[in-house]
Structures are given as C-alpha cells and as structure tokens.
C-alpha positions, 0 to 999 in steps of 0.5 A: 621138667627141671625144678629151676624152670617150674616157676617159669612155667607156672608164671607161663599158665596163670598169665594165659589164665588172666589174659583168657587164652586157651591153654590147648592152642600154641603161644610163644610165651614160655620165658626163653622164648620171651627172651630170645624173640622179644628181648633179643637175648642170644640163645647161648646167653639163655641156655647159659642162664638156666644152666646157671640157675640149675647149678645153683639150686644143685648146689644149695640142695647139696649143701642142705643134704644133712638138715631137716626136710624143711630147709630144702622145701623152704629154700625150694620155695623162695627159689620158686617165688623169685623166679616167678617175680622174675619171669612175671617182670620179665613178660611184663616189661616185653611183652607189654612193650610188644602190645605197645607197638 
C-alpha cells in the first residue's frame, strides 16, 4: 500500500467502525470509489489526484533525506492528518447526500 493512500484507508476502517458494518463483507466506500460513483469525478481526474499526491510525498521525503528522522516522521504525519480530514470531508459530504436521497 502506497503511504499517500493509508489515511485513506484508515479513515475507510473507522468510518465502517462508527457506523457497525462488519468489516469482512464488501462495501464501496474506499475514497476513489466515493469519488468516482458519488461524486462523479472521471477516473483520469482520481488516478491523476493520488499520482499527484504521491509525487508530492517523494518530493519532500527527498528534500528531508539529509535531516534528522524526525522531520520525515512529522512531515509524514501532517501529510497523514490532512488527508484523513479530507477523505472524511469528502465521505461526508457524498455519502451523507447519498443517504439523503
């Protein structure tokens, strides 16, 4: 699993937690699959989104290489925080629409 989409996937797990689905049974919740069927996002525009994302997260390691351990752990780990508030956002907004309907 690439790092950049971890948080998503932890987001993924503890929203089927707080909402009491059993985690062995299929679902169509993971973030790409929120954006492409709910939102309507092109799978171009979401492959093109994680691609970016990952470059990103190559880069500042890149950058961070020569310092201390614990800027690549903290950089890491805000890079981990905003992406959960985003896919979290993100399944709220259309999932929470969905269940409207």
């Amino acid at each position: 699993m690439a790092p950049g989409t971890q948080p998503a996937e932890l987001a993924n797990l503890i929203i089927r937690i707080k909402d009491r689905e059993k985690l062995t049974e299929a679902h169509r919740r993971h973030l790409y699959q929120v954006l492409a069927n709910q939102a309507g996002l092109s799978h171009k525009k979401i492959t093109f989104i994680y691609g970016a994302i990952q470059i990103l997260i190559i880069i500042l390691a890149w950058i961070l290489k020569e310092k201390e351990i614990i800027y690549l752990i903290s950089l890491l780990t805000v890079l981990s925080v905003i992406c959960s508030i985003i896919g979290f956002r993100v399944r709220h907004r259309w999932e929470g629409s969905k269940r409207a309907a």
